[in-house]
C-alpha positions in Angstrom: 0.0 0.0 0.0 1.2 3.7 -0.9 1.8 6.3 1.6 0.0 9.1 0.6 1.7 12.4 -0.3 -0.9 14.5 2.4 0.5 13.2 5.4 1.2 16.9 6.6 4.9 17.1 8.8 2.6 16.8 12.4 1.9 13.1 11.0 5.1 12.5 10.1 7.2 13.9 13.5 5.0 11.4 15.3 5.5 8.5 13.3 9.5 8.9 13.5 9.8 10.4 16.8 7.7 7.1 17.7 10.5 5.0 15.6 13.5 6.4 17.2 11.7 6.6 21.1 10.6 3.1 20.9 13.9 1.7 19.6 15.4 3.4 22.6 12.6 2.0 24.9 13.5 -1.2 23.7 17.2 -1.3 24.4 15.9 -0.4 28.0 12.9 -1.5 29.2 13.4 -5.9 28.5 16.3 -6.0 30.7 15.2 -3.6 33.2 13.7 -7.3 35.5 17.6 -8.8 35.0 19.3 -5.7 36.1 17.3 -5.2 39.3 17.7 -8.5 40.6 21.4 -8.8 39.5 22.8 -5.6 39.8 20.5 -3.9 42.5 19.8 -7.4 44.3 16.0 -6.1 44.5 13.7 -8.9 45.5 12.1 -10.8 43.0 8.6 -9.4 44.6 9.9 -5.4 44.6 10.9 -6.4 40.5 7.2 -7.4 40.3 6.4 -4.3 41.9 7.9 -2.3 39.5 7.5 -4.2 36.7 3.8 -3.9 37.6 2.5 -0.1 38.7 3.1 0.9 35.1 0.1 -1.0 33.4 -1.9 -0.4 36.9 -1.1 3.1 36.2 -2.4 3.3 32.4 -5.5 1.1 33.6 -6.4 4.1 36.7 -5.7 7.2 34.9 -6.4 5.8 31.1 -9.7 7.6 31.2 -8.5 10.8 33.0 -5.5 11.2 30.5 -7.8 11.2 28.2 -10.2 13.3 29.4 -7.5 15.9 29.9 -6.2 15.8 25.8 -10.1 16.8 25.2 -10.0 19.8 27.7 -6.4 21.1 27.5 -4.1 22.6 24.6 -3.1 19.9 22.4 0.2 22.1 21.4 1.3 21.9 25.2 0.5 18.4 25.7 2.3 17.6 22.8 5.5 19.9 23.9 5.9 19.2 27.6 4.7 15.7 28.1 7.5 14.2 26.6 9.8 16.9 28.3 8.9 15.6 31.3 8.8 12.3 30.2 12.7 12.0 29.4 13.3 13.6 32.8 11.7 10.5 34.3 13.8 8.2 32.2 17.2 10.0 32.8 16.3 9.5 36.6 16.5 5.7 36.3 19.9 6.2 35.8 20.4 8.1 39.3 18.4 6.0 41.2 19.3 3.3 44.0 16.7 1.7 45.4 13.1 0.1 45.4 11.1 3.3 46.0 13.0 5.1 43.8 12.3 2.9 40.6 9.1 2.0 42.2 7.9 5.9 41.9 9.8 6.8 38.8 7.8 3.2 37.3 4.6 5.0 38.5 5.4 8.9 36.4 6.5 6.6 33.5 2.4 5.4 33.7 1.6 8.8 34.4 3.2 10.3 31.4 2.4 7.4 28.7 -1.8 7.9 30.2 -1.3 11.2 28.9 0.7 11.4 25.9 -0.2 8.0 24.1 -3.8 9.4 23.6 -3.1 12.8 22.7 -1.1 11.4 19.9 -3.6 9.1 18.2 -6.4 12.1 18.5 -3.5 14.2 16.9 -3.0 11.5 14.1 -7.0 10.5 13.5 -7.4 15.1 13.5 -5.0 15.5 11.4 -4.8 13.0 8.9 -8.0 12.6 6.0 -10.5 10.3 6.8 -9.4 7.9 4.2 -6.1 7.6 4.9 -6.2 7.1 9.3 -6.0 3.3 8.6 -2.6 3.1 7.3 -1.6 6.2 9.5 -2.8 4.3 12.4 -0.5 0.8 10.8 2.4 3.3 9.8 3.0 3.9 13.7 2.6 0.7 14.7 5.0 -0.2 12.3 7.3 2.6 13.7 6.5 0.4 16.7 7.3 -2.8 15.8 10.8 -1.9 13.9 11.8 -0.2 17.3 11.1 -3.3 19.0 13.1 -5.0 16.3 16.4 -3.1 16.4 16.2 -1.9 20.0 17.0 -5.1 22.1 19.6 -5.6 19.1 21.5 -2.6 19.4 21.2 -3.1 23.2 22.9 -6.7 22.9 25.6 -5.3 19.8 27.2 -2.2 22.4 26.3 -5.1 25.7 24.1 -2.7 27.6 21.9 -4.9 29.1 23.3 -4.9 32.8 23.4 -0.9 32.7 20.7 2.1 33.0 22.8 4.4 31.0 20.3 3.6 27.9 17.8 5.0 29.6 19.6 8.5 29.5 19.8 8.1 25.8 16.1 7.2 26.1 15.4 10.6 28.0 16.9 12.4 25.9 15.2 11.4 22.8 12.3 12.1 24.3 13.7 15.4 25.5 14.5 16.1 21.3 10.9 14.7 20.8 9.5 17.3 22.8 11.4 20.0 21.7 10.7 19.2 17.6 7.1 18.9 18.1 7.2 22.4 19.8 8.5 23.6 16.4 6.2 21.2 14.1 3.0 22.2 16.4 3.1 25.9 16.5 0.7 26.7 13.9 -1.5 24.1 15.8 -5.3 26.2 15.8 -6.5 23.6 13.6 -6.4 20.8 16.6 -6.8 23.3 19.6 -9.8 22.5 21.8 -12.6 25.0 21.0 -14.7 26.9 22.9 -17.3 25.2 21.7 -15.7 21.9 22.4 -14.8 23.2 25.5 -18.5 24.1 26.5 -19.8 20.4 25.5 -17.6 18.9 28.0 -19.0 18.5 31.6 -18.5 16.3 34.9 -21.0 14.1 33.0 -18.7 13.1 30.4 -17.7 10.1 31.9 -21.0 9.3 32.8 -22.0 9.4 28.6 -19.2 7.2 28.2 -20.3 4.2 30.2 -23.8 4.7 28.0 -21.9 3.7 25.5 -22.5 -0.5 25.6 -20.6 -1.1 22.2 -17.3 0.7 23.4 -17.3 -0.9 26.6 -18.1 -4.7 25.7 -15.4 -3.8 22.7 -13.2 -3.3 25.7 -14.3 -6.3 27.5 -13.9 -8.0 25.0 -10.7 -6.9 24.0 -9.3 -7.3 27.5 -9.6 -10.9 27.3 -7.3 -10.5 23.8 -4.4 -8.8 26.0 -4.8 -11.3 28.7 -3.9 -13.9 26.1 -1.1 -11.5 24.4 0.4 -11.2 27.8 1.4 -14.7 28.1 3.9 -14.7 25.2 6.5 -12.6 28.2 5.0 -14.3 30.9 3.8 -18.0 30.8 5.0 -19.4 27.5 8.8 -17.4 28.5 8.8 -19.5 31.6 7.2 -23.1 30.3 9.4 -22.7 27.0 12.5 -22.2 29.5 11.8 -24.5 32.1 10.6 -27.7 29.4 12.4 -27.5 26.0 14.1 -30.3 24.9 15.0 -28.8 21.4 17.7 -26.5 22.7 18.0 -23.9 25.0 14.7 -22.8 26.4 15.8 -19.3 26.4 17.5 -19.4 23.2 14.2 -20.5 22.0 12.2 -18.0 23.7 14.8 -15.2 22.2 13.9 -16.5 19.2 10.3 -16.5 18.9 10.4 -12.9 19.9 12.4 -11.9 16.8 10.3 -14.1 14.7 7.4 -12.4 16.3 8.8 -9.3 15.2 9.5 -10.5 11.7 6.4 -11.8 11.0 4.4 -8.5 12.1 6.7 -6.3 9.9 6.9 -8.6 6.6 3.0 -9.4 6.4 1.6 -6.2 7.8 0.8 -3.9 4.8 -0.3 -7.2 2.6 -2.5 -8.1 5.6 -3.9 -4.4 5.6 -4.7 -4.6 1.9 -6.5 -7.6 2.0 -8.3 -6.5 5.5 -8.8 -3.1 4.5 -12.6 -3.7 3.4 -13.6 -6.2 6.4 -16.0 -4.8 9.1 -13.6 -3.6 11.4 -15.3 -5.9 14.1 -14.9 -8.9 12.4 -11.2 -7.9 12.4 -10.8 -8.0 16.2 -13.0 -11.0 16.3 -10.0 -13.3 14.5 -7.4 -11.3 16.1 -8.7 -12.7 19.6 -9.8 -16.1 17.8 -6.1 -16.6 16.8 -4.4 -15.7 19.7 -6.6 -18.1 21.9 -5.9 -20.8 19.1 -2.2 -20.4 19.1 -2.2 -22.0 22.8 -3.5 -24.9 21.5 -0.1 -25.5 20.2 1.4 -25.9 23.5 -0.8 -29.1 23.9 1.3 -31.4 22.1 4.6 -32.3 23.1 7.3 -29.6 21.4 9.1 -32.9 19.8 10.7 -30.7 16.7 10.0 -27.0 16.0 6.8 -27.3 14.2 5.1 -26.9 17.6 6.7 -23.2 18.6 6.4 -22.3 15.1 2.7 -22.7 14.6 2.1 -21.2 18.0 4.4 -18.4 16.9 3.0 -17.4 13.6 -0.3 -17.9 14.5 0.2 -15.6 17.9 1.7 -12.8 15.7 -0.8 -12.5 13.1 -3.5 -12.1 16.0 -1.2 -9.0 17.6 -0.8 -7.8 14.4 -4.8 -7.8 13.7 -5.2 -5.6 16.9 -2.6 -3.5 16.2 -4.1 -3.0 12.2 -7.5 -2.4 14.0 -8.0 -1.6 17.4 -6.6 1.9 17.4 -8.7 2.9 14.2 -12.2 1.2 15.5 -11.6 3.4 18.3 -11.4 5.9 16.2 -14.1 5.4 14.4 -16.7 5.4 17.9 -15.5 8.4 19.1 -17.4 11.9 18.4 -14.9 14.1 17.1 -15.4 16.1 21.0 -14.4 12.7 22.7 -11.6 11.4 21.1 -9.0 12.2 23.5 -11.5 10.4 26.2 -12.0 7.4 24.4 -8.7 6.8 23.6 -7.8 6.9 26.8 -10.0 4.7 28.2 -9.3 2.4 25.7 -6.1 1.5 28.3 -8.7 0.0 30.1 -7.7 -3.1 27.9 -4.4 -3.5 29.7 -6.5 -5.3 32.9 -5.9 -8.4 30.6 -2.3 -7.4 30.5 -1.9 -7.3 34.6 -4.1 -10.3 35.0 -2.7 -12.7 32.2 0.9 -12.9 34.0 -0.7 -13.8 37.4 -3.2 -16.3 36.4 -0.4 -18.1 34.3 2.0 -17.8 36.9 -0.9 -19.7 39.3 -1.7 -22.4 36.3 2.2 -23.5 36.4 2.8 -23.7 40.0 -1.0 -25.8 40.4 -0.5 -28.5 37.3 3.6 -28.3 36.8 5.8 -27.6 33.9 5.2 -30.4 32.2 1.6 -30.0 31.9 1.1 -28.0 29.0 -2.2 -29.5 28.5 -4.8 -27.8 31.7 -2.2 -24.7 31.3 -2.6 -23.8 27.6 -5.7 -25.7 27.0 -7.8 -23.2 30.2 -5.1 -20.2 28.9 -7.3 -20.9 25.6 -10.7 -20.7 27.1 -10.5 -18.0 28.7 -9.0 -15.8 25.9 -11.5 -16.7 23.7 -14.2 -15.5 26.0 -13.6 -12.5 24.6 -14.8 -14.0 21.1 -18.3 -13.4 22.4 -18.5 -10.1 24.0 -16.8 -8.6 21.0 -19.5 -10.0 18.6 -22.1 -8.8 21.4 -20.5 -5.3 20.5 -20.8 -5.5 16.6 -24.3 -7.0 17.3 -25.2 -3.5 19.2 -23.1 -2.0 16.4 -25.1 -2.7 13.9 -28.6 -2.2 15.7 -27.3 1.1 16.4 -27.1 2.0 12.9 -30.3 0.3 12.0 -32.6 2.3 14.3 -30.9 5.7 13.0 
């Protein structure tokens, strides 16, 4: 698929300040666990701590992040965010114990709640309606080649038992800030409106939760990230503990590149050929073939065809959310609300704090060689969410009816 020639130079600052700011999040962020236990000697309970305020974070002030893009300048937002942002991340670098990373964990939450939605409402204003689907696939693109070439460059110049990527992090953040202060300055176009201003109210929230297809979407989509959040969690830890192919983490390793791999090689073919589905139905198989790809796991990983069919078939079910999810959100927000609902569409990421605990109890109750009452319940449950996002195209389309 072409990139269109209209992308204006607000489109395109995002999509490769989000390139270089992701690859730099990705030489960081993976080994963050491994250097806290080995080099700080932090419990392996404070790690989880860490590890896991930031998606509480994003889940508790999703909707309030949002709500704030709507009411304030998106100019400022846009400029001082990320300022702030990379101040947090050169910090890591400075700090020295639990609370320390345990608070600057919590403003990194803080800041993505904030920024991440005020950028999609700034790609969906700015960009033609025609043309938001492959804006919204060009950044997760960007996203995807940063998580590509990030934990790469991290292992080529051995930073993986150091914080000092985290100061190039902040800083690119810092020069992220800074360019879209220059880019954004004739920004009226996307500045919130009296009007806009006037239609927002206390009640805003309330309007929201009358909205039953946007929040069984969410439901629904929860239980997709639930099963998404075992490829770091539960099969990491079964692939390491029961592989008799090779290395278990070797082999984890390299389902994560081939996870990467697959999403940037088939994503713009996939687009084309998805471009004209109902957006719903898109969703639908995204959570259908995530929950299939555990089934994999239920038959004993003899050669590699087993990690390889779980593997490609994961990946092209995290590809279908990222080549959808953003722009179906889109597409149920009033042009007043975007901000909001992109915000609250965080509200996902409960399936990304729950998945890791629930697999986590699944292992320690049947063992790691039971790959069959792990993967096979893992499967159930994600697919759950097969039938509360069909309930939400169901009220969809009666919506439209009765107009």
């Amino acid at each position: 698929m072409n990139v269109p020639r209209n992308l204006n130079r607000k489109v395109w600052n995002i999509l490769i300040g989000t390139f270089f700011t992701r690859t730099a999040l990705f030489m960081s962020t993976p080994f963050l666990a491994i250097f806290l236990t080995n080099q700080k000697n932090l419990s392996l309970l404070d790690t989880g701590y860490i590890l896991g305020i930031n998606p509480l974070i994003n889940v508790c002030f999703g909707g309030f992040g949002g709500f704030l893009v709507d009411k304030l300048s998106l100019k400022r937002i846009m400029g001082y965010v990320p300022t702030a942002w990379g101040a947090v991340f050169i910090f890591y670098y400075f700090a020295d114990s639990s609370w320390h990373f345990l608070l600057l964990s919590g403003l990194n939450g803080l800041c993505y709640s904030i920024f991440e939605p005020a950028s999609k409402k700034v790609l969906s204003t700015q960009t033609p309606p025609e043309n938001r689907l492959l804006v919204f696939n060009l950044r997760y693109a960007a996203i995807n080649l940063g998580a590509f070439v990030g934990p790469l460059l991290s292992l080529l110049f051995n930073m993986k038992m150091t914080l000092f990527p985290y100061v190039l992090l902040g800083i690119l953040y810092i020069l992220y800030g800074i360019s879209t202060r220059f880019f954004f300055r004739d920004l009226p176009g996307i500045e919130a409106s009296a009007p806009q201003k006037a239609k927002y109210s206390p009640h805003a929230f309330k309007l929201l939760l009358q909205d039953h297809v946007f929040l069984l979407l969410l439901a629904g989509m929860s239980f997709s990230f639930f099963g998404y959040s075992q490829l770091n969690a539960t099969v990491s830890q079964y692939l390491a503990n029961t592989s008799s192919l090779t290395n278990g983490i070797q082999l984890y390793s390299t389902l994560l590149s081939a996870n990467a791999l697959i999403i940037l090689i088939v994503q713009f073919a996939m687009l084309r050929w998805l471009s004209n589905w109902n957006p719903f139905n898109v969703v639908l198989l995204s959570n259908l073939l995530i929950s299939i790809s555990f089934l994999s796991f239920l038959f004993p990983a003899t050669s590699y065809t087993v990690p390889l069919i779980f593997i490609l078939l994961f990946s092209l079910g995290e590809l279908l959310i990222g080549a959808r999810f953003d722009t179906l959100i889109d597409e149920l927000a009033s042009e007043s609300a975007k901000g909001l609902y992109f915000g609250c569409s965080e509200f996902v990421k409960i399936g990304t704090i729950g998945g890791p605990i629930l697999g986590t109890l699944l292992l320690n109750q049947f063992g790691f060689q039971s790959g069959f009452p792990v993967f096979g319940l893992i499967c159930i449950i994600c697919i759950t969410g097969s039938g509360l996002i069909s309930l939400s195209k169901f009220k969809h389309q009666r919506n439209i009816f009765e107009k």
